[in-house]
Structure formats: C-alpha cells, structure tokens
N, C-alpha and C positions, 0 to 999 in steps of 0.2 A: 800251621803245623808246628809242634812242639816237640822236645824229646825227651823220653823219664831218663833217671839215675844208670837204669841201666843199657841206656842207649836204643831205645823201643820209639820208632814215631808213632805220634800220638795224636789225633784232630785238637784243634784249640778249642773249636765248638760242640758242645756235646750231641749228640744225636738226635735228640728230645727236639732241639732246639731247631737243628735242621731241617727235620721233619715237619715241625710248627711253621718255620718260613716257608717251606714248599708247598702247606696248607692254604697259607693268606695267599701266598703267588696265586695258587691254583684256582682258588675261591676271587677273587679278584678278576682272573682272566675271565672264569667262568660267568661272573656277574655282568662284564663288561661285556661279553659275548652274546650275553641274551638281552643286554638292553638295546644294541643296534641291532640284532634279530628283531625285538618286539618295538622297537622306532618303525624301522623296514618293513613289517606286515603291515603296523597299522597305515603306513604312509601318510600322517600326518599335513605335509606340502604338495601332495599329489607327484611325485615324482613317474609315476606308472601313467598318470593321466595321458591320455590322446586323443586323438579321433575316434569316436566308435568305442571311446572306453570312460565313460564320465567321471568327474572329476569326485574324490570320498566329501563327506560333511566336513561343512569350515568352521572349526572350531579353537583357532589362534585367536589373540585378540590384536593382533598386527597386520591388518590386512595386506602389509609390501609383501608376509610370506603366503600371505591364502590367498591370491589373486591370480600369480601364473598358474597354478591349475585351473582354474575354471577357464581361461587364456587357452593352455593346452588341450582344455574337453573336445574344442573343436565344436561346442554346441552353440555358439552365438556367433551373430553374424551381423552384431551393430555393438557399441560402447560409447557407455560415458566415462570419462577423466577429468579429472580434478579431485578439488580438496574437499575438506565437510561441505562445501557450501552449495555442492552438485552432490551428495550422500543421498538425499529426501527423493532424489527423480526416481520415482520406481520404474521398474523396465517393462512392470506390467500397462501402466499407464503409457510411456516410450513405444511400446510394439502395439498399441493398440491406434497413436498418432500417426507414427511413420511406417507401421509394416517391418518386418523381420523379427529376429530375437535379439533383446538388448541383455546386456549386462555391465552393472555397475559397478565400474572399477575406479572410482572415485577414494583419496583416501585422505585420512586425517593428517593435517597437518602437511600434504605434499607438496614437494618443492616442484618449479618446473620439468626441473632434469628427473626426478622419479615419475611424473608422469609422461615425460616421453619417454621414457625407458620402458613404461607401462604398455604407451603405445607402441613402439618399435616388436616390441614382443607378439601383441595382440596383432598386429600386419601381417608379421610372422607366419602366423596360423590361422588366420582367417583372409578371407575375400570380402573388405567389410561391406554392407548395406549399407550403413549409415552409421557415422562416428558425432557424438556431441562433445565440445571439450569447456568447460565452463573454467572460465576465467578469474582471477582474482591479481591484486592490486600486487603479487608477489612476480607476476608475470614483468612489469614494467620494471622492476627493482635493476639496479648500477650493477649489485654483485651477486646477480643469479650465478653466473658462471662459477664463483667462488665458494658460493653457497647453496653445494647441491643436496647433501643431506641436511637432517636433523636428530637431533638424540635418539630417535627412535633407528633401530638396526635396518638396516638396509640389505637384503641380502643377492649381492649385483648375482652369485652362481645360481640362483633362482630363474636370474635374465637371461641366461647362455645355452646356448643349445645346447642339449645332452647335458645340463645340468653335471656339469665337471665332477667328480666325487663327491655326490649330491647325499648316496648312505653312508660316508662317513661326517663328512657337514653336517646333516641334520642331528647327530647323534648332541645332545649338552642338554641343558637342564631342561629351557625352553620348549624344545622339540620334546622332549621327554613329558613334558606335562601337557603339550597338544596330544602327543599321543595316547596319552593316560584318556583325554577327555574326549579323543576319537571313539577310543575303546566304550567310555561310559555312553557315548551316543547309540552303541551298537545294539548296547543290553537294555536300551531305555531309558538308562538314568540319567541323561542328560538332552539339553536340546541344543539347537546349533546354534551359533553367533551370527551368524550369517546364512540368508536365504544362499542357495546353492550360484544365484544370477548375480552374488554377489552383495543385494542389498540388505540394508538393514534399519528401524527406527532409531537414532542413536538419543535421539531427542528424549525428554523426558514424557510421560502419558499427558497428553492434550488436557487430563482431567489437573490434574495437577499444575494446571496453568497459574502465576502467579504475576500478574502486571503491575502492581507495585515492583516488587522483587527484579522483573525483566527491564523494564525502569531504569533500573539501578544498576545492570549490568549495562544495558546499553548505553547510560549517559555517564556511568562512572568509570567509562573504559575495560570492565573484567568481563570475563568468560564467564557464563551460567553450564557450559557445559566439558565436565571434567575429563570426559573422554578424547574432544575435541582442541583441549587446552595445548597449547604452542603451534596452534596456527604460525605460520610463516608471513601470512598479511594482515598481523593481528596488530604489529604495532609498524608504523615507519620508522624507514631507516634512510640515515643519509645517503643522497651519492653524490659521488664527488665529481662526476659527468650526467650533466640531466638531458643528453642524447642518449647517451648508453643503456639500451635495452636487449643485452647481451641472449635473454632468452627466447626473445621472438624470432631470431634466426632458428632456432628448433622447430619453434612454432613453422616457420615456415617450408623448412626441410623436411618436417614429418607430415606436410597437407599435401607437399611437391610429390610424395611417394608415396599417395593415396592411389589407387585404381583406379581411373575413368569413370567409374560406374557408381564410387560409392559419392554420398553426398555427404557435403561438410559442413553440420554446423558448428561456429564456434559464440559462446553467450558471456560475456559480462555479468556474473551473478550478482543479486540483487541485495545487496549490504544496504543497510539500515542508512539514512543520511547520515548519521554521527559519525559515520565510517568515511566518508565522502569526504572526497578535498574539497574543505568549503571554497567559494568563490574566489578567486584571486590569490587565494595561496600555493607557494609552490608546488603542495600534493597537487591539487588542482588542474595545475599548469602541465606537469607529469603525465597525469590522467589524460588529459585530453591529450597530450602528443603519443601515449601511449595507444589509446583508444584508435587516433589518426593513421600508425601505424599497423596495427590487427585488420582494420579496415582497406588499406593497401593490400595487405599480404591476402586478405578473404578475394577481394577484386582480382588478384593476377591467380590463387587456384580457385575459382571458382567454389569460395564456401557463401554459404548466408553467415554474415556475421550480426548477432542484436546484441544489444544494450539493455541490461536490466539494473547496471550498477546508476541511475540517475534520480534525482528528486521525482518522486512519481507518488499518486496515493497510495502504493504498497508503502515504498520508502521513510516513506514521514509518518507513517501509523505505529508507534511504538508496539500494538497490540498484536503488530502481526511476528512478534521478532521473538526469538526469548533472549539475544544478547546483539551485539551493534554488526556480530558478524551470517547466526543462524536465524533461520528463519523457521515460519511453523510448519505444520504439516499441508494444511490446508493450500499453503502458497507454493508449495511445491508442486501441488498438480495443477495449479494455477499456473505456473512458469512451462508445465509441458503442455496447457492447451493454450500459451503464448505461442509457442515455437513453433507449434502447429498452424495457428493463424499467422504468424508473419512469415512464414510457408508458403503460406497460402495465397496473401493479398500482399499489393504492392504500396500500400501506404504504413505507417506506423501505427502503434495503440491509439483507439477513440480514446483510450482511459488516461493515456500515458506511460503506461506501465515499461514499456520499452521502446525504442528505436531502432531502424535500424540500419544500419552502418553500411552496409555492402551487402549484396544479389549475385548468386550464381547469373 
C-alpha cells in the first residue's frame, strides 16, 4: 500500500497484475485438481482392488508398485517370490502341477526383506494353497538386514493396510504416466506389461537367441538382460561374519505363519555354474552352510525344500542360459515339472538336475 501527493491510498500492485496471479493460482489448483481426479479414476496401483473386485491392467514398469493389487484381487490362492530368477514360472504351468491359482509375484532385482514384505501382504489376503519362494545367493548374504532395498522405489504404503493416503501418494510423475498408460489400455492403444497373474517374458524372443553373445555374458561376468540389471545376487559381497544369515530368520518367520493346509515349497534357482562357488572357496563354503540352514528351517515347517542352484547338465550347458544368472524359457517349465516330480517321489533327479534338501 502506498500513498499519492495528496494523501489517497493507493495498491502498490496494479490490478492487471493481481488478477493475472489469481489466474495462475487458479489454473494451477485447477490442473492440480484434475490430475489426482484422473490418477484416482484410472487407479493405476489398484488401490480400489479387493475381493470380488479384480485388480485394473498392470502397466507400471516397477512391479514393487503392481503387485499388491493383484495381492488384494483376492483371486489367487497360491504364489511365487522371488527375484528375476523365478520371473519365467508361469502360473499357468504352476496351477496345472500343483492345483489352485498361482500368481507371480516375483520381481526384479528383489532384496529378501521386499519379498517378504511381498509375502506378508499376500497372507494377508489370501488362505494360500501353495506358496513356491525361489531362492538366490542374496538370501545367505551378512548384510540383508542392512540392505533391504534397492534403487529402485519401494513403496512400503502400498504394503499397509488401507493403503494410508494412498490418493495423494500416488499423485507424481510416475503414477501419472501409469495412469496415462492405464487410460491408453482402455481405448486399445496399448497392451499390458504384465499378464493380470502377474507374469511376464522379460527375456528376450527365443528367436533371437545368440550363444556366442550369451557366452560372453555368462563367462564375462555382465547381464544380457537390461531389465533385470542390479540383481542383488549378481555379484558377491563380503561378510564380515560367515554365520550371519540375518535373512533366513524371515525366511523362517513367514513359513512359521503359513496355515496348516497350505504347502511350502522353497527352490534354490538354477544359476549357470559361473555363478556357483566353485569348490573350496568361501562362496562355496557360504553356500553350503547357507543351503544346510534353509534345509533345517524346511524340516521344522514342514516345506519341500530343492536344489537347483548345483552343477547339473542344465548348469554347465551355457546354451541354456542367456547370462550366468537367467535362464531360458524352455528351463523354466522344465524347473516346474522338477517340482512336481520331487513332489512327487522320494529320491532326487535320474538327471541331476536337483536335489533335494528337506520333505514335509
């Protein structure tokens, strides 16, 4: 406020001007107001999902944030967990071995602590039939406890019941371009990233096979696949206690508060030998006391625990691999009519393909 010569107040800002900020305020709220409206219709994370309400098309590329909906559909009543290396199990093959509806919730790059978060959730809302949880070399590590995420977002209010302020959370760029690609699902123009059960090929087309090239990833240490890239069991890591397997107490807290009825299996995935602690070394040495221990905890809740991470003719055949940690397609329904035969009979593979560890 200002005052002229002859004592008159007077606004410091001109009107013009005022009226322009009240425009941008207004056009602002208003923009802001329709894009949590249109996050909110299209519900992108399923936040609406329940029982009796299926979960929308999954079309994030972060499966930590498209997985509790299908969790909350309330339409499966068996899962797989773990990392890429249990991605290839289809559920269709899974419900055709063991009976029920599977759905895989497997995800790239996951640390222990997110896939039991995954499964705590999935207990949550289901009675399961049967749970499979595949294993990898990140399970036995010194500093799970310390190292429970990874770069990639983690979004724990996804894990909490009633989803705490879940339509204002989901509002940001992210959620905004899921929902964008909801929408284009709706009209056609788009397809999903993920089957609804969760699964998907992440692999590259079988046709496109290149075993020089896979070779090279599997014996030169790198990832062939860019999707999959910062696995957590992709390279070792020291510990500085090689007792301390801080993650298998999960492991064995979320088998302990399984239902009676559902059956447990848990698998050692089948890593290329390069991946494998050779002989005598302390990977090695790890592994087996790691292995020793999974096998205790299967024995006292009663899961079937197998072995596929071992020198075997899958193992050592570079062609069945595309890098030292993914495997092909072909071996993957290969691994669930494993599970089903060591299900079934009380000896290990004629082939060798697996062992195994522990018998309900």
């Amino acid at each position: 406020m200002t005052t002229t010569s002859d004592g008159t107040a007077q606004d410091a800002m001109p009107l013009s001007w005022r009226r322009f900020i009240a425009l941008v305020v207004g056009v602002s709220l208003g923009l802001g107001l329709a894009v949590v409206a249109f996050v909110a219709a299209m519900d992108p994370y399923g936040l609406h999902a329940a029982a009796g309400r299926r979960a929308g098309p999954l079309m994030d590329s972060n499966q930590r944030f498209m997985y509790p909906q299908v969790v909350r559909s309330g339409a499966y009543d068996a899962a797989v967990f773990g990392t890429s290396t249990a991605r290839l199990l289809d559920p269709v093959d899974l419900d055709r071995t063991f009976g029920g509806h599977f759905a895989n919730l497997a995800m790239n790059a996951a640390t222990p602590f997110e896939q039991v978060e995954m499964a705590r959730l999935f207990l949550r809302h289901a009675s399961p039939r049967t749970i499979l949880w595949g294993l990898d070399r990140n399970w036995c590590e010194a500093d799970a406890d310390t190292r429970r995420f990874t770069f990639r977002p983690f979004p724990s209010w996804l894990y909490t019941e009633g989803t705490p302020l879940g339509a204002l959370r989901q509002v940001n760029w992210q959620s905004l371009a899921a929902a964008s690609a909801v929408l284009l699902h709706r009209v056609g123009k788009a397809p999903v990233r993920l089957r609804g059960d969760g699964y998907a090929v992440f692999t590259p087309p079988e046709a496109s096979y290149d075993a020089a090239r896979a070779a090279l990833h599997i014996h030169g240490g790198r990832t062939a696949l860019p999707d999959a890239a910062g696995d957590p069991d992709s390279a070792p890591r020291a510990a500085s206690d090689p007792e301390a397997m801080p993650a298998l107490a999960w492991l064995d807290d979320t088998l302990a508060a399984l239902p009676p009825t559902t059956a447990a299996i848990v698998a050692f995935m089948p890593a290329h030998v390069a991946a494998q602690g050779a002989p005598g070394t302390p990977m090695a040495t790890r592994e087996a006391a790691c292995k020793a221990h999974v096998a205790e905890i299967g024995r006292r809740r009663g899961a079937l625990v197998v072995d596929f991470r071992i020198p075997s003719p899958v193992t050592r055949e570079d062609t069945n691999y595309w890098d030292a940690l993914h495997y092909r397609l072909p071996i993957a329904a290969r691994i669930v009519a494993a599970l089903g035969a060591a299900r079934a009979k009380t000896a290990d593979a004629s082939d060798g393909f697996y062992s195994v560890l522990s018998r309900p």
